[in-house]
C-alpha positions, 0 to 999 in steps of 0.5 A: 790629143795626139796621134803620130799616124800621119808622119812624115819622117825627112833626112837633113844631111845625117840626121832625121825629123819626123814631122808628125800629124798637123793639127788645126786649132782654130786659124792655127796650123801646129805641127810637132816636130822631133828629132833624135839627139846624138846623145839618144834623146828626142828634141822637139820643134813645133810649126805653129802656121796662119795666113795663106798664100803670100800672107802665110806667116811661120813661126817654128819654135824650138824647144829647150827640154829633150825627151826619152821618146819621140811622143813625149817630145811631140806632146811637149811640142803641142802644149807649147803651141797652145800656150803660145797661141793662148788657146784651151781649144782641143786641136783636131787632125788637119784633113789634106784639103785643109792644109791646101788652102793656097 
């Protein structure tokens, strides 16, 4: 159900994200996010993206548990994004072109 090739890791301020794999369920754009705590532990985030262009809306949740490692927390990160799309669907890669779609 998740795979972290594709990541992407970004530097804010001291700390670093590792923004991993997009996935597309249905009109959904989910993307995971994890970061490492000050305390060695992994926080997790997630993207859960609709619309295009102007109509684009992004909603990121951030999440409360902290993890051992960076796929536990991006695991938890996209079973949220499902619960709270309120979809059994399994989620497949985004292609680049189908993240383009401005």
């Amino acid at each position: 159900m998740y795979s972290q090739s594709g990541g992407l890791t970004v530097e804010v301020g001291p700390r670093k994200i590792l923004i991993d794999a997009t996935l597309t369920v249905g009109k959904y754009l989910v993307s995971p996010l994890t970061r490492l705590t000050d305390g060695g532990r992994y926080a997790a985030s997630v993207s859960i993206r609709s619309g295009r262009g102007s109509a684009t809306h992004d909603r990121v949740l951030r999440l409360v548990p902290t993890f051992t490692t960076a796929a536990e927390a991006a695991c938890y990160a996209i079973r949220q994004a499902l619960a709270w799309i309120g979809s059994p669907a399994t989620p497949r890669l985004a292609t680049s072109s189908s993240t383009n779609q401005d």
